[in-house]
N, C-alpha and C positions, 0 to 999 in steps of 0.2 A: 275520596280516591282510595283506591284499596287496591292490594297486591295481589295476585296470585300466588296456590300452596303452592311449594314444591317438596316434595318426598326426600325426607331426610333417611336416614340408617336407624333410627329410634323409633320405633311405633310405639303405638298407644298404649299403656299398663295403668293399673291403678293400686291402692294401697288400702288397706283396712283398720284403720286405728280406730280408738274408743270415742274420740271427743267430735262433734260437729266441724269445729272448727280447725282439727287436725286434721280432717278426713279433705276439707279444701286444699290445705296449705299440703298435702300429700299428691293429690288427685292430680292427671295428666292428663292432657285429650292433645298433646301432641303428636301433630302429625295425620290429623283426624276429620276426615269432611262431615260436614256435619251439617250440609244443605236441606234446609227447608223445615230444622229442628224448633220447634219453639220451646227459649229458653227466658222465656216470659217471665219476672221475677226471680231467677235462678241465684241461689248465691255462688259463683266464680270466684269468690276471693280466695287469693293466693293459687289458683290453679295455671299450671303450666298451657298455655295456647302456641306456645309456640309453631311454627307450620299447619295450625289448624286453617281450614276454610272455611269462615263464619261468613261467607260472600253474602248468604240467603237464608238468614237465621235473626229471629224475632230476637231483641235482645232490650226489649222495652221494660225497663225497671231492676234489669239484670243488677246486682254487688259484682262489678270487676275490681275492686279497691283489691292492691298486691296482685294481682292477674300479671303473668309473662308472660311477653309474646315477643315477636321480631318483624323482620321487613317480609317475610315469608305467609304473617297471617292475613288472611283475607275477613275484612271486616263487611258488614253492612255498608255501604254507599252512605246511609243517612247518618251513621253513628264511626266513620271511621276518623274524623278531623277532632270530633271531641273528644273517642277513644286513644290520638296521636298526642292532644292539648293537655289532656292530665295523665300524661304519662310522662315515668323520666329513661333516658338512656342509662344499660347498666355498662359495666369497663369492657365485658364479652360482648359488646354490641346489641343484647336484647333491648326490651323495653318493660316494665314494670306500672301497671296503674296506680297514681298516687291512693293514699289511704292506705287503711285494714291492720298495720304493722303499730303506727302511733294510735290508731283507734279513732283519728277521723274520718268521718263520711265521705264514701266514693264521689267526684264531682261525678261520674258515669251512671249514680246509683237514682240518678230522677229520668221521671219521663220523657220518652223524646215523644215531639210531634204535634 
């Protein structure tokens, strides 16, 4: 089951830092349709999804470990109950994919299918 975006006041910016894994925990695609993208092993970790539309985007082997999002992003159909299962609620209402912060492995980071 997956939600529909809806268009918040914050569009999409991103950041430029030195290190790989600053450049995730920086990076934003909130707010950002991004239908029919393939993000085929992508690493997401710690990237903001917040009001993103990932309705119709490959996300087969994606790292969302630390990824935010909320009731606003629209997941894959096949990947949205597992993307919901290892995630925890933050106190602002988002969502947070378990992993990436303690340095264990995303339950999200294996293949679906």
């Amino acid at each position: 089951m997956s939600t529909s975006a809806t268009p918040s006041s914050a569009g999409p910016s991103s950041a430029a830092p030195s290190s790989a894994a600053s450049t995730c925990a920086a990076l934003t695609l909130r707010d950002v349709d991004l239908r029919g993208v393939i993000l085929r092993r992508a690493i997401l970790s710690g990237v903001d999804l917040r009001d993103a539309n990932l309705s119709d985007v490959d996300l087969s082997e994606a790292d969302l470990a630390g990824a935010r999002w909320n009731s606003r992003t629209s997941w894959p159909e096949e990947r949205a109950a597992e993307i919901r299962e290892a995630s925890d609620e933050q106190s602002d209402g988002s969502f947070r994919v378990r992993g990436g912060a303690s340095g264990e492995r995303s339950p999200t980071h294996a293949p679906v299918g």
